[in-house]
C-alpha positions as a printed Julia matrix, in Angstrom:
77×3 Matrix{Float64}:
  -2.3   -23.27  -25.75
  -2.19  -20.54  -23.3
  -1.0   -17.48  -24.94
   0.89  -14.5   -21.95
   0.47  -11.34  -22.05
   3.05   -8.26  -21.34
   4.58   -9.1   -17.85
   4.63  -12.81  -18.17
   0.85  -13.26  -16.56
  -1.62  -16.35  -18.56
  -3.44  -13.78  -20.81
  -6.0   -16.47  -22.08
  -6.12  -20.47  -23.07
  -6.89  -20.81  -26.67
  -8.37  -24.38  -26.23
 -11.23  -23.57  -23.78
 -14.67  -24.0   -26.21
 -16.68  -22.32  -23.59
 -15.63  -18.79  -21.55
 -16.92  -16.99  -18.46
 -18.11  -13.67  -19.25
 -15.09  -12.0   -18.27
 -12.64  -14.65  -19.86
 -15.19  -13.33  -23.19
 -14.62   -9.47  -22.23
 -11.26   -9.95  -21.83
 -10.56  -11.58  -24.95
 -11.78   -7.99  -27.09
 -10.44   -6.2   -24.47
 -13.89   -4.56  -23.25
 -15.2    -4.55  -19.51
 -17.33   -6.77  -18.06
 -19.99   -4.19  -18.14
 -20.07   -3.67  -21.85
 -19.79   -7.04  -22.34
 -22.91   -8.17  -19.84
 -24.7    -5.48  -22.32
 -23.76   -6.77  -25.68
 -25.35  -10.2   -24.19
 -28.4    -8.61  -22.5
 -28.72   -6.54  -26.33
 -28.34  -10.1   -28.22
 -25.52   -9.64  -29.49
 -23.06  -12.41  -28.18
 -24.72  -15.59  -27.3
 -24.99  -17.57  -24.37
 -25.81  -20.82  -23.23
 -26.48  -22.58  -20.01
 -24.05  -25.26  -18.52
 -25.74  -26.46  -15.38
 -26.18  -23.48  -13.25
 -23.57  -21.27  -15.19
 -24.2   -19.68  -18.29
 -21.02  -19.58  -20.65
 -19.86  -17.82  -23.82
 -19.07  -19.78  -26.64
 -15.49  -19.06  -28.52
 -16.92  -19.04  -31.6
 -19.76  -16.52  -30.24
 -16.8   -14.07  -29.79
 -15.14  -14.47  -33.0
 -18.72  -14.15  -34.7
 -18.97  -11.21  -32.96
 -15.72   -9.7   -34.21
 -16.3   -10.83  -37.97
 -19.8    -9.65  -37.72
 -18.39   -5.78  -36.48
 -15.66   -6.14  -39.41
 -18.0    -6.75  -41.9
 -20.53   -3.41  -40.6
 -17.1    -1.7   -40.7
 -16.04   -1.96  -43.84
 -17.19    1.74  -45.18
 -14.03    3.45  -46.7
 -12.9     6.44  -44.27
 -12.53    9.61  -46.33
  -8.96   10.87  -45.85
């Protein structure tokens, strides 16, 4: 399923198991900067496929569950 974004252009296919790293930055909305650091820094995983190296779906939605659950501190109003 390939879900579009404002303006009618392919935002990203919900099916694809593994991502390019900036089909992964894309999908949290981050540059592909940031997002080459939070894999150089551990924290989104990688793997090799052949000569590429790939982020996993899951490794992104781990990420995002793992930064809910650091953020879950009540902010004083």
């Amino acid at each position: 399923m390939t879900v579009t974004a404002p303006g009618g252009h392919p935002d990203h296919d919900l099916t694809l198991v593994a991502l390019t790293v900036e089909e992964a930055a894309r999908r949290l909305s981050i540059g592909r900067t940031t997002m080459y650091a939070l894999i150089r820094d551990g924290e989104i995983e990688t793997i090799p496929i052949g000569r590429a190296r790939r982020v996993p779906a899951e490794a992104v939605v781990e990420f995002t569950r793992s930064r809910m659950q650091k953020n879950t501190t009540p902010i004083a109003a």
